[in-house]
BADRENGU-188141 format. One record per residue (C-alpha): residue in three letters; x, y, z. Coordinates in steps of 0.1 Angstrom, whole numbers, plus 5000, padded with zeros to 4 digits. Each point is the difference from the previous one (the first is absolute). Example, Ala and Ser with C-alpha at 12.3 -4.5 7.8 and 13.67 -1.06 7.14 Angstrom:
! residues 2
Ala512349555078;Ser501450344993;
//
This chain:
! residues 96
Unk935508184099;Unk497149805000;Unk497750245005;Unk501350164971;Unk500449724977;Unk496049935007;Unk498850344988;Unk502549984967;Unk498149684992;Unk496750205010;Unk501250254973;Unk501249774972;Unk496549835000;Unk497950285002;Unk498549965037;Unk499250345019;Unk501650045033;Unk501650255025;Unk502849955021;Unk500850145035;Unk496150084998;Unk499750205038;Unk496849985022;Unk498850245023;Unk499849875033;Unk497650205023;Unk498750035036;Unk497550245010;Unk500050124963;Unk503550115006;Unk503349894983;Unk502349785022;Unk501649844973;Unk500249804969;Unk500849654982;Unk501649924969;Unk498849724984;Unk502349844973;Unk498049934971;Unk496350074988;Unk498849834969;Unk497250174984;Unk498850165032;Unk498349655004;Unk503149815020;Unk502450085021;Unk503549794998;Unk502749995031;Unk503349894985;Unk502049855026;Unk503849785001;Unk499449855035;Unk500749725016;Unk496349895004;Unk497050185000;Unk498750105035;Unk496950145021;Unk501750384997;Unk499949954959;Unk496749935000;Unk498950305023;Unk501950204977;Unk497849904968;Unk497549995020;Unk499850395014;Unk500750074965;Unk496849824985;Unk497750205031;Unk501650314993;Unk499950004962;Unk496249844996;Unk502449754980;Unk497949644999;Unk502749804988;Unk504549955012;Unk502549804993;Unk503149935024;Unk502949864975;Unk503249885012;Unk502949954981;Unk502849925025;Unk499849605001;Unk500449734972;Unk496550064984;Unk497550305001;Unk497450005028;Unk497450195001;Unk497050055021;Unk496550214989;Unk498250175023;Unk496250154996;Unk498450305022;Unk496749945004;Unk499350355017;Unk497350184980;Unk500050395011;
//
């Protein structure tokens, strides 16, 4: 729902972005798998839309395979679940 709602505003004010945008994950230059990250504005920054109780060391690994694997410099970990909107920006400073 969030999720969702996110990319309609995206849309209505003109912003590029994919959703479910998949990454290749390799080993050996073989496929083993793949992640889905939620939002990518731009192909600049990568968004993680979450309704969790708090934020936590697992979320941030999550945004934080997805910056590495995408060559993505910039993410965003937004939460929706409590009173207010926290959010938390991450930067990969990996240059490949």
């Amino acid at each position: 729902m969030y999720e969702k709602s996110f990319c309609i505003e995206l849309r209505y004010n003109h912003i590029p972005f994919e959703c479910q945008k998949r990454y290749s994950l390799k080993y050996r230059n073989e496929d083993v798998g793949e992640y889905i990250s939620d939002i990518v504005v731009d192909k600049l920054i990568i968004i993680e839309v979450k309704s969790v109780k708090r934020l936590t060391d697992n979320t941030a690994a999550q945004i934080i395979n997805y910056l590495r694997l995408s060559k993505i410099q910039v993410g965003y970990l937004i939460n929706f679940r409590n009173k207010s909107v926290e959010w938390e920006r991450y930067v990969n400073y990996q240059r490949e």
